[in-house]
C-alpha positions in Angstrom: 0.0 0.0 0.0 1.5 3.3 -1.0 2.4 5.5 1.9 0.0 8.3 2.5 1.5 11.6 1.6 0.7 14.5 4.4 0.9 18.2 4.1 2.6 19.7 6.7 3.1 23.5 6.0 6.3 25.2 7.8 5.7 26.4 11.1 6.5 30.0 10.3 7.4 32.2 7.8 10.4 34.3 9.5 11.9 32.3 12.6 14.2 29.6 10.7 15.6 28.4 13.8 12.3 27.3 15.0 11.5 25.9 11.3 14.6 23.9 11.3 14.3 22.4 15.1 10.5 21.8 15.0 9.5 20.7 11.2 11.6 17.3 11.2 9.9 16.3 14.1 6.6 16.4 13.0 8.1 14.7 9.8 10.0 11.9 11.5 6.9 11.3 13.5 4.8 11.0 10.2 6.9 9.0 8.6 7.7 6.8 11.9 4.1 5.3 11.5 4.2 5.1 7.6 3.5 8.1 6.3 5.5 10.6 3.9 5.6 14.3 4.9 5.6 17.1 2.0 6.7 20.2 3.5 4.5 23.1 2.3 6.7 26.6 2.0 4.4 29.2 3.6 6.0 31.5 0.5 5.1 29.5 -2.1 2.5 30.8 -4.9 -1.1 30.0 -3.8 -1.3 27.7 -6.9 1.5 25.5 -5.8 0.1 24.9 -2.3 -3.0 24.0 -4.0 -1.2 21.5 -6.6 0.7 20.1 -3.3 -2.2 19.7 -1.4 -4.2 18.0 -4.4 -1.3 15.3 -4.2 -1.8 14.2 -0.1 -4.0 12.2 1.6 -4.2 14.4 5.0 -3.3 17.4 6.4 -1.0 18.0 9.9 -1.0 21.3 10.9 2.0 22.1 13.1 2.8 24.5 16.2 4.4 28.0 16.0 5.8 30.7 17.7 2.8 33.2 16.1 -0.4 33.6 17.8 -3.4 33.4 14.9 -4.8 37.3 14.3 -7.9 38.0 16.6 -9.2 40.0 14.0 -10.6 37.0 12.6 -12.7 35.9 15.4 -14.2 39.6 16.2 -11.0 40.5 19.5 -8.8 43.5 19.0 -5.0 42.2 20.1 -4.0 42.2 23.9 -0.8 43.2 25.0 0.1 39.8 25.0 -0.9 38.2 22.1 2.0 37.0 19.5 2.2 38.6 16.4 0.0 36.7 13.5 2.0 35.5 10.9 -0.2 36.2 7.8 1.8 33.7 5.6 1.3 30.9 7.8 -2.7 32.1 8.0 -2.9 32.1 4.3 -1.2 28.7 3.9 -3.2 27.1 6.5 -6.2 28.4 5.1 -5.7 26.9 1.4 -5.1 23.5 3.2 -7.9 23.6 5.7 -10.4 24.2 3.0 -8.8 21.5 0.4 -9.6 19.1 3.5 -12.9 20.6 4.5 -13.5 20.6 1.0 -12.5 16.4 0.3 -13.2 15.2 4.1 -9.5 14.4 4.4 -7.9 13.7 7.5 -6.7 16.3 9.9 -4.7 16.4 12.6 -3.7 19.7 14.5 -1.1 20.4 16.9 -1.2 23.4 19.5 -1.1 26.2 16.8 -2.5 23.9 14.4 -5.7 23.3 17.0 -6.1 27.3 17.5 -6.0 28.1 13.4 -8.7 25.1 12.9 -10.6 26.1 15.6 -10.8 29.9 14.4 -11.4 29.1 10.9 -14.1 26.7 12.0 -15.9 30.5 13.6 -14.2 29.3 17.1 -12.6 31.5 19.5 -9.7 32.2 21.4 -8.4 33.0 24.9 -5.8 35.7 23.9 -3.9 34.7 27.3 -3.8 32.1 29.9 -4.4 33.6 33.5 -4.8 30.6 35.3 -2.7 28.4 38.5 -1.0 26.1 35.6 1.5 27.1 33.5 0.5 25.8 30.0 4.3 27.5 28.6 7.2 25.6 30.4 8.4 24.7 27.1 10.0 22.1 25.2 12.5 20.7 27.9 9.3 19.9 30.4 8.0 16.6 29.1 5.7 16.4 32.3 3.5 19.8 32.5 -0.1 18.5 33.5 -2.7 16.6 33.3 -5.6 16.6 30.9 -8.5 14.6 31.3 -9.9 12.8 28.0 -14.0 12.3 27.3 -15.4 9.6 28.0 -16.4 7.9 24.2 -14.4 10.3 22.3 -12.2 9.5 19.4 -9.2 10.5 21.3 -9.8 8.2 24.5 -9.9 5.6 21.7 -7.1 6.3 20.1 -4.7 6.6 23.4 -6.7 3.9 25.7 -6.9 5.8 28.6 -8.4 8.3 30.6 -6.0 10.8 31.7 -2.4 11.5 30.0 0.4 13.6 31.3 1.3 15.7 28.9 3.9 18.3 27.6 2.2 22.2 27.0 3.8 25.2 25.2 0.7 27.4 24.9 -0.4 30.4 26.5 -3.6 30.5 24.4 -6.3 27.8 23.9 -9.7 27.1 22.6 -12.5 30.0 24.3 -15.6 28.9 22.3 -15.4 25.3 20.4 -15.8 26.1 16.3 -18.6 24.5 14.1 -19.0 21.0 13.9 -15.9 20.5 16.7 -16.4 18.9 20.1 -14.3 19.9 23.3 -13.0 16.0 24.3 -9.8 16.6 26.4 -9.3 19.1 29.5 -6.7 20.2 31.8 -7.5 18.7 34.9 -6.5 21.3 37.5 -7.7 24.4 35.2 -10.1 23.3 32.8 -8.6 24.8 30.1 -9.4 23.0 26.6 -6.5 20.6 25.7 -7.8 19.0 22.8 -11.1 19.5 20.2 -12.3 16.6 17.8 -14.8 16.7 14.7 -18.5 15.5 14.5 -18.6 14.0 11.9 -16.7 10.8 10.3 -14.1 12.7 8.7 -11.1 12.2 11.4 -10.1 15.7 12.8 -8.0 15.9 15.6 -6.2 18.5 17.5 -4.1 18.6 20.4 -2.9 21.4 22.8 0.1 19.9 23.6 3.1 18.2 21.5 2.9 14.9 20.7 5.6 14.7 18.3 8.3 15.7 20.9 7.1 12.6 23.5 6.9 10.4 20.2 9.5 8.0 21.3 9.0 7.9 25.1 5.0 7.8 25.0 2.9 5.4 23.6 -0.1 7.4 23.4 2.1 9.4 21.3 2.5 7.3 18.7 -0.6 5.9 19.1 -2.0 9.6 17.9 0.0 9.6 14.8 -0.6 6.0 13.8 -4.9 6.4 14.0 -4.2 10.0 11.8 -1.9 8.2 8.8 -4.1 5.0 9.1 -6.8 7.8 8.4 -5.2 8.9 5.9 -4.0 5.3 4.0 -7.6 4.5 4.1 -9.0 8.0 2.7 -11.1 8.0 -0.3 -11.8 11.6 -2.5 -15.2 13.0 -1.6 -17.4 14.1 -4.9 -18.1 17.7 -4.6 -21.5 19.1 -5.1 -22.4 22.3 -6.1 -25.3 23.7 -6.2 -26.0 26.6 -9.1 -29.0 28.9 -8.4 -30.5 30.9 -11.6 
């Protein structure tokens, strides 16, 4: 069976450092379970992104040091918000609708959850007050716990619970966008910690990173195998238009 190929569009479109240290390991996890990542340049011509995301089976949409512009779901910026990075937006914007579009498989990772959850008419918390800290960064592997829904895909998927979990965020999901479900909470704060679809079509998103515990958790893994399995078994959708006049 040929390996599923999976956009993954670079995390942002001026901080190579962080392109070059976070992009190979959402790659290597990818590619770890059987999948083949295509790295999306966020300055490429709109047509290319198109032609590239026409060739792949599912989309994972990555973490980044920008926060996504709160213009777009009705807040002025607070003092604390990130810049937006409008290439990234754009980018993630032509892949989001080629798999809204197809029902292709989606899988979103802290910034990844945020820009699917906005462009789904979701909100944002523009900054976390609360007694955890969600932004210990990458060297914490252990931040908190979040508590998984009973019957949701995710519990599926990891087989448990409860999961310990890494966190690098200091936003997260305020109001859940259309057609998503809120199925994963921090357990001391309540903060929102992961969001799945309603439908059939898998869509997935995580507040944390998976893809830096990949080899020391199995849950881990077990998140990036169910999304490429998704993605193997994918099949296009028709699309129908409807033409009034």
């Amino acid at each position: 069976m040929r390996r599923p190929r999976i956009a993954i569009p670079e995390p942002t479109s001026h901080d190579f450092a962080y392109n070059e240290r976070s992009w190979p390991e959402y790659a290597r996890a990818v590619e770890a379970v059987g999948g083949e990542a295509v790295k999306i340049h966020l300055l490429a011509a709109p047509a290319e992104v198109a032609q590239l995301a026409g060739s792949c089976e599912g989309v994972l949409l990555p973490g980044s040091g920008a926060d996504v512009n709160p213009e777009k779901y009705g807040q002025m910026p607070v003092p604390e918000c990130a810049p937006a990075d409008s290439a990234r937006e754009a980018v993630d914007e032509l892949l989001m609708q080629d798999a809204a579009n197809l029902h292709k498989p989606i899988f979103g990772i802290c910034y990844g959850l945020q820009s699917w959850n906005v462009w789904r008419g979701g909100t944002l918390i523009q900054d976390l007050k609360t007694g955890v800290n969600h932004k210990p960064g990458r060297e914490v592997r252990e931040a908190h716990r979040v508590s998984l829904a009973e019957h949701s895909r995710i519990a599926a998927i990891a087989g448990l619970a409860e999961l310990m979990v890494n966190s690098s965020h200091h936003q997260a999901v305020e109001k859940a966008g259309d057609g998503l479900s809120v199925t994963a909470r921090s357990v001391e704060d309540g903060v929102v910690e992961a969001v799945e679809g309603t439908t059939d079509q898998f869509v997935l998103a995580v507040q944390w990173h998976p893809e830096r515990t990949f080899d020391s958790e199995s849950a881990s893994r077990a998140l990036f195998r169910a999304f490429i399995q998704a993605a193997a078994e994918w099949q296009p959708r028709a699309i129908r238009e409807s033409v009034i006049g």
